[in-house]
Residue, then its C-alpha position, 0 to 999 in steps of 0.5 A: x440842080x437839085x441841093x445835094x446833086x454834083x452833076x447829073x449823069x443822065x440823059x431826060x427820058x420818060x422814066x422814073x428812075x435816075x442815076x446820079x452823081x451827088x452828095x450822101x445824105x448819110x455822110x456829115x461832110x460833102x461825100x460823093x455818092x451814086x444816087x437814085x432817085x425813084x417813085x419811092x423815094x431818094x437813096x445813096x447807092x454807093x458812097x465814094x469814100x477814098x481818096x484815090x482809085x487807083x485802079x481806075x486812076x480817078x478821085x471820087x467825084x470823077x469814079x462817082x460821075x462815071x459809075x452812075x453814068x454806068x448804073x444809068x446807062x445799063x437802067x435804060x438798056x434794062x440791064x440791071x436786073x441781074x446783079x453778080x459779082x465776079x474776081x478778076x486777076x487781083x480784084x472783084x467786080x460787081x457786074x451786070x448780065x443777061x442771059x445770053x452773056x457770062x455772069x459778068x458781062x458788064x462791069x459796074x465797078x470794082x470793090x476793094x480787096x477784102x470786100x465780100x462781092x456776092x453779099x454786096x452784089x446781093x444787096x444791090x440787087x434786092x434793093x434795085x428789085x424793091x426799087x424798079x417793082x411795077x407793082x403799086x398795088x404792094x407797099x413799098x418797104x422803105x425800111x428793107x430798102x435801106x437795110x440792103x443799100x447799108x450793106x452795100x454801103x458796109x460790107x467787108x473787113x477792111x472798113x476804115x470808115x463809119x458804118x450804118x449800125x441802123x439795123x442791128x439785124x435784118x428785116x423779117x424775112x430777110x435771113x440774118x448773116x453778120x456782115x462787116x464795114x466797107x470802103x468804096 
């Protein structure tokens, strides 16, 4: 098991591309994160920092093994390629479609009230976009990778936690929006 991986949620296939459940390289203590591993490097998706979900009545490492159990199951069933967010009731969800379905018609997980859906669902999406790209004749841009998981990571304004001041604005050609710290 590799030195930051608490369980892996995934079944061996011939892809590249692996959800799992580990620890945050960006956290200084054992923070669970959903991690991808991919032909272009190792990134922290989502970083469970709560101490409890109640919505869902789980602790972080049970809500970090079943997300990315889910983010590896919607990978295999090509179900990742778009990403929305959508309110429901008291909260917002950050879903999956295809285009026979509505725009929410399967839940990834659900964000804390005051979090922003559709600049973290923007996020996630373009780094999911630059992350699963077939095309080895462009260089990947690790950088802009980066930027767009900080936001997924920091997005919202009832932040109680560190953000990820790296870029104090976003990569050319990425238009410049302020955004503000999250939880997960």
């Amino acid at each position: 098991m590799a030195e930051n991986e608490i369980s892996s949620t995934s079944v061996a296939d011939d892809s590249s591309i692996t959800f799992y459940c580990g620890t945050s390289r960006e956290s200084q203590s054992a923070t669970p994160a959903t991690i991808i591993d991919s032909p272009l490097g190792t990134y922290t998706v989502v970083q469970w920092t709560k101490e409890f979900y109640p919505e869902t009545n789980e602790t972080p490492i049970e809500r970090c093994l079943s997300v990315s159990s889910v983010f590896q199951n919607y990978y295999k069933q090509d179900l990742l390629s778009d990403i929305s967010s959508e309110e429901f009731r008291d909260t917002t969800a950050i879903c999956t479609s295809d285009s026979s379905r509505a725009s929410c018609a399967r839940v990834i997980f659900l964000l804390d009230e005051g979090e922003n859906g559709q600049e973290i669902a923007e996020a996630l999406q373009g780094a999911l976009r630059i992350l699963f790209s077939s095309d080895t004749s462009v260089s990947p841009d690790r950088e802009l990778i980066a930027w767009y998981l900080e936001r997924v990571n920091g997005i919202g304004p009832n932040s109680t936690r560190r953000r990820f001041p790296i870029y104090r604005e976003a990569p050319e050609g990425i238009p410049q929006r302020r955004l503000s710290g999250g939880t997960r």
